[in-house]
C-alpha positions as CSV (number, residue, x, y, z in Angstrom):
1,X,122.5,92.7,98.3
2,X,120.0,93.3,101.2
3,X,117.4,91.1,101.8
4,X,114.4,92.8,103.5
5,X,112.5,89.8,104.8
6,X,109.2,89.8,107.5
7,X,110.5,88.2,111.3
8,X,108.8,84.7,110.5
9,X,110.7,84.7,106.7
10,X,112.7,81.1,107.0
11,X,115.6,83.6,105.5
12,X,115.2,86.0,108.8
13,X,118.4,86.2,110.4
14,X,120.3,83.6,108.8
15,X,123.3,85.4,108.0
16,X,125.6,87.4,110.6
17,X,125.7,90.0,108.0
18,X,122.0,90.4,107.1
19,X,119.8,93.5,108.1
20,X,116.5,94.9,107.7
21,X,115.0,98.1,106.6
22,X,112.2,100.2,107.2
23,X,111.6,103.4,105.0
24,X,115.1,103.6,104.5
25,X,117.0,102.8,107.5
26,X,118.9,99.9,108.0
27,X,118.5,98.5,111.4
28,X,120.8,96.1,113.4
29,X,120.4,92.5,113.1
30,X,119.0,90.6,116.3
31,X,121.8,87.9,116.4
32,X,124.8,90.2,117.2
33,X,126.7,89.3,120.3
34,X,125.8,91.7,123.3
35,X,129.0,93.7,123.2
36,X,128.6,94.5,119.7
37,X,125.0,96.3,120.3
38,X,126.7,97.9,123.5
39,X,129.3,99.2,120.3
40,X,126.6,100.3,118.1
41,X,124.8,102.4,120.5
42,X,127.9,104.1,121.4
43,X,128.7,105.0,118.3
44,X,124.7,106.0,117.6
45,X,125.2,108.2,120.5
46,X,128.3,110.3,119.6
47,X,127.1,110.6,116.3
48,X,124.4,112.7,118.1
49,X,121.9,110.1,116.5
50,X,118.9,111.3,119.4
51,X,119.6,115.0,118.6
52,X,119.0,114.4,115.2
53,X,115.8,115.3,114.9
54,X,112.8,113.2,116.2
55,X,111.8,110.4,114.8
56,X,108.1,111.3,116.0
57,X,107.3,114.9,116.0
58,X,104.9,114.4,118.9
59,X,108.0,113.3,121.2
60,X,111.5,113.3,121.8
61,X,113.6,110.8,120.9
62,X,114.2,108.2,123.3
63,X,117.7,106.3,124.6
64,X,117.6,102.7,123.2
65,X,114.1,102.6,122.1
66,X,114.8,105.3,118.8
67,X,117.7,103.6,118.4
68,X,119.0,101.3,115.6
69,X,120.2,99.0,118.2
70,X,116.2,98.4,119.2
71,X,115.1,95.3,118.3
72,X,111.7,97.0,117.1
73,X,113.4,100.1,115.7
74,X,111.2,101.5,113.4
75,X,108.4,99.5,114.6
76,X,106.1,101.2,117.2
77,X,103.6,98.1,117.5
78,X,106.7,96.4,118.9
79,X,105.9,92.8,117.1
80,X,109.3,91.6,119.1
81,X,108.7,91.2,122.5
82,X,111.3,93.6,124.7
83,X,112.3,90.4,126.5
84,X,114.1,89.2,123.4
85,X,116.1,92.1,123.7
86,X,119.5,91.4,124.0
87,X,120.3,94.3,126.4
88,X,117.4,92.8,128.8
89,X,120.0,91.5,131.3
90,X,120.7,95.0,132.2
91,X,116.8,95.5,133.2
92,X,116.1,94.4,137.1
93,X,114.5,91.7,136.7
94,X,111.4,92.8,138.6
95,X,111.3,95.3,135.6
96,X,111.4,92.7,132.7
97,X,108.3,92.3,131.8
98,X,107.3,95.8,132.0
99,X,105.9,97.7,128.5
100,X,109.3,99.4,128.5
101,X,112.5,97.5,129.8
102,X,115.2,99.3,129.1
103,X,114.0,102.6,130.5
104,X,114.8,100.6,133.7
105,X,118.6,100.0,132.8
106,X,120.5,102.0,135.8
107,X,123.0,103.7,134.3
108,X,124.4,105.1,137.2
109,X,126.3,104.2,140.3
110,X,123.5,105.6,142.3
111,X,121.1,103.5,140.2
112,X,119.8,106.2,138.1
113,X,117.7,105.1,135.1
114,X,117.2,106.2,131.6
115,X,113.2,107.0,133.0
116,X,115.0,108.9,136.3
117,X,116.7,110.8,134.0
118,X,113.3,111.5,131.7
119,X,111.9,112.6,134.8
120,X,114.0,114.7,136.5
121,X,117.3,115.6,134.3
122,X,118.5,116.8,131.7
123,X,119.2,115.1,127.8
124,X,122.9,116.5,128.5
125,X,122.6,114.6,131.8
126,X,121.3,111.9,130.5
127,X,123.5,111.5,127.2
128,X,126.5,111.5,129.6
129,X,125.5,109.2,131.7
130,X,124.6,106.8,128.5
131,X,127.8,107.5,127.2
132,X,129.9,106.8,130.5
133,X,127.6,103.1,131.1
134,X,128.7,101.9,127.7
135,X,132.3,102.8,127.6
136,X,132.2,100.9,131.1
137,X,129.8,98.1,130.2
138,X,131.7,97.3,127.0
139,X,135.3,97.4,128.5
140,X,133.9,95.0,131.4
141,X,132.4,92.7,128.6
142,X,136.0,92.9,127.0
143,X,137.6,92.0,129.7
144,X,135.5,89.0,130.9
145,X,135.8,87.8,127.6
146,X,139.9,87.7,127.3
147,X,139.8,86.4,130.8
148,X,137.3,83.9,129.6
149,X,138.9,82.8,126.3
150,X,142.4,82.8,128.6
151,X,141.5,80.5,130.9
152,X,139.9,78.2,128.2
């Protein structure tokens, strides 16, 4: 059974395997542990989730913010603040608080960011470089972790 509750609902988020839904997609719970989301968009991505079709017909889709891994997926009036995100420790920090965090995330060696690449590439270009800063990020996550949980 899913239970569809509203983000102040006592029964919000108090089980690892709850989820919401909004017309009829299921979106990611909040509480998941940061690799997890990193997994999740991954996945999203190479099931060519922003090529299928906009989710606004005004606009393209865009990287993490038309994706079930967004905290306000679903949601443009963004009642979650960005900052509770839990990719935000990607974002500079002198880009937190700005109405858009995670087109800040640099996802490139050179520092390119998802709004660089809105800007001035390609969505080939940019899907690559998405895909190549998660398969990295997430196998850097994994391997803190085991040397974490090692040394424990």
């Amino acid at each position: 059974m899913i239970y569809v509750t509203g983000h102040g609902d006592a029964r919000h988020g108090t089980s690892a395997r709850s989820v919401r839904q909004y017309n009829g997609v299921i979106s990611m719970p909040d509480s998941r542990e940061l690799v997890d989301v990193l997994k999740a968009e991954l996945a999203f991505l190479e099931q060519g989730g922003y090529r299928s079709g906009p989710r606004y017909p005004w606009r393209p889709n865009f990287v993490f913010e038309d994706s079930p891994t967004c905290i306000n997926f679903k949601n443009q009036s963004r009642p979650v603040p960005c900052t509770e995100c839990r990719l935000i420790p990607f974002v500079p920090e002198h880009r937190r608080l700005a109405r858009v965090p995670c087109r800040h995330i640099p996802l490139t060696q050179l520092g390119e960011t998802v709004g660089a690449f809105y800007e001035w590439g390609t969505e080939q270009e940019l899907e690559a470089a998405l895909r190549n800063w998660l398969v990295q990020t997430i196998q850097n996550l994994e391997t803190e972790s085991k040397s974490s949980s090692q040394s424990a």
